[in-house]
C-alpha positions, 0 to 999 in steps of 0.5 A: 341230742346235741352233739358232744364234745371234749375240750381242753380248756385251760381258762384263758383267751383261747380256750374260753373263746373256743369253748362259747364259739362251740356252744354258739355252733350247737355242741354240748362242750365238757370242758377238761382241766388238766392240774399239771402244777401250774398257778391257777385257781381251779375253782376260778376257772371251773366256775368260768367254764361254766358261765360260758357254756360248759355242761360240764367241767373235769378237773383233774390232779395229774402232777404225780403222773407227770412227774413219774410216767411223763418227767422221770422217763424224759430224765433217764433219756438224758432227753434234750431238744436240740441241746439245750430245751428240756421240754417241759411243755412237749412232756405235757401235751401227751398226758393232757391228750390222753386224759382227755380221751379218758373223758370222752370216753367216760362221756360218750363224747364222740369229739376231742377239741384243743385250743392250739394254733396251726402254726405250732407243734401243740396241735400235732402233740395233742392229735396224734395222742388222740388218734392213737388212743382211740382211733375212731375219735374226731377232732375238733381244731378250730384255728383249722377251721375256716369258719373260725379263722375268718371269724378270727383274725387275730387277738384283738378279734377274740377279745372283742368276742370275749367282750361282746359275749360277757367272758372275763378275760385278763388279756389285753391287745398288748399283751407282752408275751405269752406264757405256758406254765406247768410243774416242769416249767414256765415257757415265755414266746410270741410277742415282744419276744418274736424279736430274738435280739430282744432282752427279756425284762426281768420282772417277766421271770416267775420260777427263778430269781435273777442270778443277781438277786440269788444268794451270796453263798452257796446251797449244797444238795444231795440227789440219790438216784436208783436205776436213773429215777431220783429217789431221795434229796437232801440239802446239806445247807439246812438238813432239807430231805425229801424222797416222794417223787411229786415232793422231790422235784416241787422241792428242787423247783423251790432251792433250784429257784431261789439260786436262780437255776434253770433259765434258757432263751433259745431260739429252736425248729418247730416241727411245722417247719418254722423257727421260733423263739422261746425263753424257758424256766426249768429249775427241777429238771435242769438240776436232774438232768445235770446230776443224772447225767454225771451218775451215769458217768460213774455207773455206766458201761462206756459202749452203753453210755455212747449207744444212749447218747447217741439215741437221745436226740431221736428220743427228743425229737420224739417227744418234741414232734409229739409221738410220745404213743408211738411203737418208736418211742416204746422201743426206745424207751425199753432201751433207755430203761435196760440202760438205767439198771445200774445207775443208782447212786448219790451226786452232790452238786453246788447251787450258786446264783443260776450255776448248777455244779457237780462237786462228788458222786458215789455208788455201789454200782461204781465202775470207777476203780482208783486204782486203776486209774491213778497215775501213782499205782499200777494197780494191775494194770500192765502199761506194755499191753498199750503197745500192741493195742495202740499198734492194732488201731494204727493199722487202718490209719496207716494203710489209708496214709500210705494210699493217699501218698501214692 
């Protein structure tokens, strides 16, 4: 019997080629299809698999499993890669995997294949997901394989396979820029785009308009959250509610599109090692990340508040390398979860050509007291008492000034 293998396949260059090399090299391939909410016609690309030589083909709808096990958590965390990415790509990769290992298992398939290059953190997300998941399974990584890669030089080899072998693919040896598009996000890199200085042509953009073509007047939105999951929004401009979670942020990807929100070229750290350049789309979860944040501000207890900002980076940088099954990461996500128990309310935010702006928050879990805080009431507060405390953390202060003067 033939040997039989699990390939993520997504119906492009890549994944096709691969699929027709494994079946030349006498596997049987089961090609898995994850749905995360990109554009693509399933149908379309179940009937390719199948004309290149899949025995089988899973397609599978994960897009409310991406939002509430995969994005939701990401939120909570305040999770960005080196400041500015939100990962939309990463959040993705550890699902895949692990329906992937569902299939195999399903199919007695004794391989797992993926499409990732050597030279990106695709292949340690989705590897180290499958060791993890199930520790005796092997894996097959072609562009790791001497064979393929001195099969394969290059694009123009793996078009002219495709050619040579009758697989219909859309890509041309000149190809602008390659694209990687999910519910979270479309990523745009490689190509015209290895240059940093270059300016990304607008008609590149698929999620968001251009600032410029955005409205002229302002969308006003309500997100209400409890403890730090969004769980109802409303548009205050034409009466818009949504409280689904899939339904939710479909929604905040389309109001946050039309006002051109969620656009970012950066150039960030693989984790092999190299920099690269990326230029991303993330309506839903920029408007999230934004509102969740300033929640957090209201609801949140100072210490921690300062204890989580200084855990999400490491949390990040988790889910960026890949470590999404890792005992680190269940750690911390117990954390960040003890942290959300408190951070339910509701934010109001301002949506005007690509600028995503807080405008008022409320909760019944505030800590914010106005009195308190006014510059016009007491409000219980004896300004005296800052005397003694101001006094007591000058002590270290003075004593170190009084040393360096000797």
């Amino acid at each position: 019997m033939k040997q039989k293998v699990v390939l993520a396949y997504s119906g492009g260059l890549d994944t096709s080629v691969i699929l027709k090399w494994l079946v030349n090299k006498g596997y049987d391939v089961v090609a898995f299809v994850a749905d995360l909410g990109q554009n693509e016609d399933f149908k379309a690309v179940k009937e390719k698999a199948l004309k290149v030589g899949a025995s089988n083909v899973y397609i599978e709808d994960v897009k409310e499993e991406f939002v509430t096990d995969f994005i939701f958590p990401a939120i909570r965390a305040n999770a960005v890669y080196e400041g500015r990415y939100l990962m939309g790509t990463s959040l993705a990769r550890p699902l895949i995997a692990k329906k992937q290992i569902e299939v195999a298992a399903k199919e007695k398939a004794e391989f797992v294949s993926h499409g990732a290059t050597g030279k990106g953190n695709d292949q340690v997300r989705f590897e180290l997901t499958y060791l993890t998941l199930n520790p005796k399974i092997k894996i097959i990584a072609p562009w790791k394989d001497e064979g393929f890669l001195s099969q394969f030089k290059g694009r123009s080899d793996m078009i002219e396979y495709a050619n040579k072998h009758g697989i219909p693919v859309k890509a041309t040896k000149d190809a602008p820029y390659s694209t990687d598009g999910n519910l979270m996000h479309i990523s745009y890199e490689a190509g015209i785009l290895e240059d940093p200085k270059l300016k990304p042509s607008e008609e590149m953009f698929e999620m968001t308009k251009s600032p410029k073509d955005a409205p002229d007047k302002e969308t006003i939105i309500e997100v209400e959250f409890k403890k730090g999951d969004p769980v109802k929004v409303k548009n205050q401009t034409d009466g818009t509610i949504k409280t689904k979670p899939l339904e939710l942020f479909q929604y905040l990807n389309n109001v946050g599109g039309e006002n051109g929100i969620g656009r970012i070229d950066m150039v960030e750290n693989r984790f092999v090692g190299m920099k690269s350049r990326g230029v991303y789309e993330t309506p839903s979860g920029t408007i999230l990340h934004i509102a969740h944040r300033d929640i957090e501000g209201l609801t949140m207890d100072r210490e921690v508040m300062h204890l989580c900002d200084m855990l999400m980076p490491k949390f990040a940088e988790l889910v960026y390398y890949g470590f999404w099954y890792s005992p680190e990461m269940e750690f911390l996500r117990e954390a960040f979860d003890k942290s959300q128990e408190h951070v339910s309310g509701t934010v109001y935010l301002s949506l005007y050509k690509g600028n995503c702006m807080v405008i008022g928050r409320e909760s019944k879990e505030s800590l914010y007291n106005q009195d308190l805080s006014s510059m016009d009431v007491l409000g219980g507060y004896d300004q005296k008492d800052a005397l003694g405390f101001i006094r007591l953390n000058a002590l270290r202060l003075k004593s170190s000034s009084l040393r360096n003067r000797k």
